[in-house]
N, C-alpha and C positions, 0 to 999 in steps of 0.2 A: 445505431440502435443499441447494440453490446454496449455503449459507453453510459448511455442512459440507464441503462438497468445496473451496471456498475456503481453505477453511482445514488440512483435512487434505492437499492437495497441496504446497503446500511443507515442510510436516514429511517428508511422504514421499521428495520433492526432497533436503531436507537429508540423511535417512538413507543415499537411495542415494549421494551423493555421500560421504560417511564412509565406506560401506564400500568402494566406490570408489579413492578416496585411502589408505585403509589396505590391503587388499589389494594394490594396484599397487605402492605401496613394501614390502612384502614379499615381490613377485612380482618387481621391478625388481632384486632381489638375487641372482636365480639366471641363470644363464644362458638365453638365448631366451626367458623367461618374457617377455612384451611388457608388464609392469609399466606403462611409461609410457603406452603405449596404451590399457590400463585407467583411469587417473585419467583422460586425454584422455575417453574415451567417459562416463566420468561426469559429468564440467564440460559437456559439449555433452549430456546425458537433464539434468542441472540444470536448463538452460540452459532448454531446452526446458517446462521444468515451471514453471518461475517467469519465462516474459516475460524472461530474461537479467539476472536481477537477484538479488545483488551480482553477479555475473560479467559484467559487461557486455565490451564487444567490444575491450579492451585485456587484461581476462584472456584473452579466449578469445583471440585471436594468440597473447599468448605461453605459454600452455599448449598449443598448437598447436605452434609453433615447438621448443618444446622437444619435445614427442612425438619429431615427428621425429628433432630431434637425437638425444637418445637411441634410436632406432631402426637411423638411420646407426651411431652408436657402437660399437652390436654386434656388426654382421657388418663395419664397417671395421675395428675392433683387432683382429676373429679374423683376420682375413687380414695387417693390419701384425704378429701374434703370428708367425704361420706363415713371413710373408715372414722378417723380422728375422731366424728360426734358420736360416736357409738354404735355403726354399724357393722355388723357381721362383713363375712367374703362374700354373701347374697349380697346383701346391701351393695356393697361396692362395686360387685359385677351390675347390677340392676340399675346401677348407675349408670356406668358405662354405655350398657343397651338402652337404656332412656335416652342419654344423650346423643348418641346415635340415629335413635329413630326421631328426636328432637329435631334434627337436622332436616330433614325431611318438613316439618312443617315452617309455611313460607312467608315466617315471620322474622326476622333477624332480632336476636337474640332472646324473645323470649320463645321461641321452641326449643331448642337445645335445654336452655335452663330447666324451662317444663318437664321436659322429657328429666333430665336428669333428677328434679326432682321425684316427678312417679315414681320412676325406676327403681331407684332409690326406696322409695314409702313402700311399694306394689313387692317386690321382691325381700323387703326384712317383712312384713307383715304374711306372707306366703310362707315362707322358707321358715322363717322364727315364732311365726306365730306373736310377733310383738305389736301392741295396736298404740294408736294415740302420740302420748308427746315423744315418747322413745322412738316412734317409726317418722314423724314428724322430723325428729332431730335427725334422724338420720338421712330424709330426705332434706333439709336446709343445709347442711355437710357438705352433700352433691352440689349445693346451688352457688356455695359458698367458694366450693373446689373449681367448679367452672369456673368460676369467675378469677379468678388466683392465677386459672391457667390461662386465662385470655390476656393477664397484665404479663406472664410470664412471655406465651408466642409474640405479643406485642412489644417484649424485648428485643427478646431472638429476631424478630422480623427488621427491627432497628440495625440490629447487629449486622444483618443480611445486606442492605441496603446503605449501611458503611464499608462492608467487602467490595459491594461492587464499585462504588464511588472511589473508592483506592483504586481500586482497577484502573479508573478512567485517568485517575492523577500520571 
């Protein structure tokens, strides 16, 4: 019986990790989706299944390192999106929390955007008192940023899933 499980734990190891890595670069393409996050938690349930092997602790740093970066990526180009069209540090925080709560609704991709857009309008329009095409531009910025940062994680997420595949070479 120990041989069976021997043996069927890294197959299973392998799969979750496939689906893992393919999902997340799929996910890593839409906004807020945590794409990268995803392959992250599959290389570390891998890891865990197979004693860290082929993934040992140079893959996992730097599919660690990049999670993150791609994590930062998202909610920093929504906010340089929102800033760059003329929005205040309201704006660009307002952003942030739009996207955020964006997330939350169970639409893939256009909740996040939404969100970051209100956020965006709701927060330079509160805080600056700016109405109309100024608070407008400042929410399409947000919409604009997300989206910049979803080509960006959908790099990183690439990048991710070429570490691993070294691994296995």
């Amino acid at each position: 019986m120990e041989t069976t499980l021997a043996t069927a734990l890294p197959i299973a190891a392998h799969i979750l990790l496939a689906v893992c890595v393919i999902g997340g670069v799929i996910g890593s393409a839409l906004p807020a989706v945590p794409g990268a996050s995803i392959i992250w938690l599959g290389v570390v349930a891998h890891g865990l299944m197979t004693s860290w092997q082929p993934l040992g602790l140079w893959s996992q740093v730097t599919i660690m390192v990049l999670a993150l970066l791609a994590l930062g990526c998202q909610f920093l180009i929504t906010a340089l999106g929102a800033k760059k069209s003329g929005a205040t540090l309201w704006g660009a925080m307002g952003a942030l929390l739009g996207l955020m709560v964006g997330m939350a609704i169970p639409i893939p991709l256009v909740g996040p955007l939404a969100g970051a857009f209100g956020g965006a309008l709701l927060a330079e329009h509160l805080a600056t008192g700016k109405e109309g095409h100024e608070a407008l531009r400042a929410g399409a910025g947000a919409v604009i940023g997300a989206l910049v940062g979803a080509v960006a994680e959908f790099a990183i997420a690439l990048a991710m899933a070429g570490v691993i595949v070294l691994a296995f070479l």
